[in-house]
C-alpha positions, 0 to 999 in steps of 0.5 A: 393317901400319902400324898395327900397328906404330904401335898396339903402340908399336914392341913388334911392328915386327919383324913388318913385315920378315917381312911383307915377305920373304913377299911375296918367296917366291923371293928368298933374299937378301931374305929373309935380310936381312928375317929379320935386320932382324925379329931385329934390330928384336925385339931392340930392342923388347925391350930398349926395354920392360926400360929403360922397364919397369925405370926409375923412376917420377915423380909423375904415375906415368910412367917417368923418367930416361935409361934411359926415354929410350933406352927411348922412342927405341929405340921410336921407331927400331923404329916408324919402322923398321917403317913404312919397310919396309911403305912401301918393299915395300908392292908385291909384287914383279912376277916377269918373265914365265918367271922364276917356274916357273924359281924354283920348279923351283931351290927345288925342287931347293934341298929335294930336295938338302937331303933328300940331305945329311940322309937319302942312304939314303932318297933313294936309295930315292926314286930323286931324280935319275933322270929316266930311272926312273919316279916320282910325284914332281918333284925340279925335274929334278935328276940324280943323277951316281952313278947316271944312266946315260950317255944319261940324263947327256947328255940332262939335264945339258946335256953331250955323249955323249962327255962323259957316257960318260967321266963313267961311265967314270971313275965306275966306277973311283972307285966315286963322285962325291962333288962336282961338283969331283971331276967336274971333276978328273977329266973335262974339260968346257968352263965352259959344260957344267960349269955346266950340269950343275953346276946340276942335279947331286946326289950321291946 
């Protein structure tokens, strides 16, 4: 990857930040900051080839002038930018033991939300956030707090029987939860019960 930066003269350093967000495939905050360096150094290599490509030339046939100038260090800056990023997560990024199948199971749960947001009516049908059904597919144990039952509340979203008996209380006479703040508006659980649930709960 070094050399790939050095060989392309800086043009293709912004492949170094995306190389290196995948070594990290579960650290979205990394992998945001990697995505924008990768835009960020694009952008430079571009604007460093119109300069270069766009200044006059003197005897010899080369580029000249100040906008040349930029041009050759705006190059040198994506270079250097790009071998920084390969020397600094050159190692991948050893997970703590148990750390892993929790990561996975939370994107999971990340893509079968979004799934929610964009198609209610087909994850309605999937059945997503009920455990208590049978189903061929794992949605990273979320639990869908419209339609759970009671025991199915208490059992996998971390609260009690009584908690879960008022959670369906209160959800039959409003008809819906629409987020887990109205949960909290009007059923009374403790922090710890509230992130508890709050990490699994969906709104089908």
């Amino acid at each position: 990857m070094i050399l790939w930066c050095i060989f392309t003269m800086g043009l293709a350093s912004f492949a170094a930040p995306l190389w290196a967000a995948n070594r990290r495939p579960y650290d979205k905050t990394f992998r945001k900051r990697m995505h924008m360096l990768a835009a960020g150094l694009g952008a430079a290599s571009l604007l460093a080839f119109v300069l270069v490509g766009s200044s006059p030339e003197d005897a010899t046939g080369s580029p000249t002038g100040a906008a040349s100038d930029v041009g050759g260090t705006l190059l040198l800056l994506t270079i250097a930018a790009g071998v920084a990023v390969v020397l600094i997560f050159r190692k991948p990024q050893v997970a703590l033991a148990g750390t892993q199948s929790v990561l996975m199971r939370r994107d999971t749960r990340d893509r079968y939300r979004a799934l929610v947001e964009k198609d209610r009516p087909l994850a309605r049908s999937m059945r997503v956030g009920r455990p208590d059904v049978t189903r061929d597919y794992d949605d990273g144990g979320l639990l869908d707090v419209n339609s759970a039952p009671s025991y199915t509340l208490a059992e996998h979203g971390g609260i009690s029987s009584a908690q879960a008996d008022k959670l369906v209380e209160v959800r039959g006479q409003l008809g819906r939860y629409v987020s887990m703040d109205e949960v909290l508006a009007y059923v009374d659980l403790p922090d710890p019960a509230a992130t508890r649930l709050r990490d699994v709960a969906v709104f089908v």
